[in-house]
N, C-alpha and C positions, 0 to 999 in steps of 0.2 A: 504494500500500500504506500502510494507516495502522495505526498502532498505536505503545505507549508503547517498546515494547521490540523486536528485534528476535526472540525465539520466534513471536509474534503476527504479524508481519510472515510469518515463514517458514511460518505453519501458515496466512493468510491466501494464498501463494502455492499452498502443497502441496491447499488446495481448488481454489484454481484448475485448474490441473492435474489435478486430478480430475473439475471439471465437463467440461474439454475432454475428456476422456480419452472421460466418456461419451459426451458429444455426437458423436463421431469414432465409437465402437460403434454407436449407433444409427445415423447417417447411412449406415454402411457397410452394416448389414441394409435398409436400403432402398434402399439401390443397388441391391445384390445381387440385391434381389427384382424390380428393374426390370430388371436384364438378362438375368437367368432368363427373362421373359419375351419369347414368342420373336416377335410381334407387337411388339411395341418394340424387341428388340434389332436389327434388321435397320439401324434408323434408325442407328447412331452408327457411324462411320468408324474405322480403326483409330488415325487422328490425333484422332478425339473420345477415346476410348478411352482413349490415352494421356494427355487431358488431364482427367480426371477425377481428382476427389480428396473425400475423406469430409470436408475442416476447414471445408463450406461452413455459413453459420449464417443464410443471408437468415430461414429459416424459424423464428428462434427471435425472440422478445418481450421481451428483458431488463427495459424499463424500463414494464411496463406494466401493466393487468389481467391476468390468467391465468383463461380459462374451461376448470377440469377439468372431464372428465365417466367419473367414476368408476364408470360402468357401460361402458364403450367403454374396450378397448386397443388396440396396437398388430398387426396379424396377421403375429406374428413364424411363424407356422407353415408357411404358405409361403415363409419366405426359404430360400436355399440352404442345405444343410445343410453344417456346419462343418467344413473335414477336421482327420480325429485331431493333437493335438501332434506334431510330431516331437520321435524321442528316435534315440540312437543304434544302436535296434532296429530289427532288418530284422520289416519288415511280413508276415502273413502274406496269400497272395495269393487273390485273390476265386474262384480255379478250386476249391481245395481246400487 
């Protein structure tokens, strides 16, 4: 962390944390979206299962070029769909 003072320092950390933050969002919608699929899910064991985790980052490029392509996104439309917030309301139920 560099910086003269330490606000700078702290707003330098509080991005960091927030680039993780995404990075940990997206990797988890494409998790999501691989083990939706039920042609691959069959592959990973309950011990795989449990050893999954979204903080992986082999896929990201920190120190390098970056080729966007601003006509191509992510197809976040097949990922799992998100269950509602919990709050301490009783849900109503899917029959009626």
């Amino acid at each position: 962390m560099t910086g003269a003072d330490k606000e700078s320092q702290e707003v330098g950390m509080l991005v960091l944390h927030l680039l993780q933050s995404a990075l940990v969002h997206v990797n988890t919608l494409l998790m999501q979206q691989v083990l939706a699929d039920p042609k691959r899910a069959h592959r990973f064991t309950d011990a795989a299962r449990r050893g999954l985790s979204p903080l992986f980052w082999t896929h990201v490029n920190p120190y390098s070029r970056f080729e966007m392509d601003m006509n191509s996104r992510l197809d976040l439309s097949a990922a799992v769909p998100i269950p509602a917030q919990r709050t301490g309301e009783p849900q109503p139920s899917a029959t009626g």
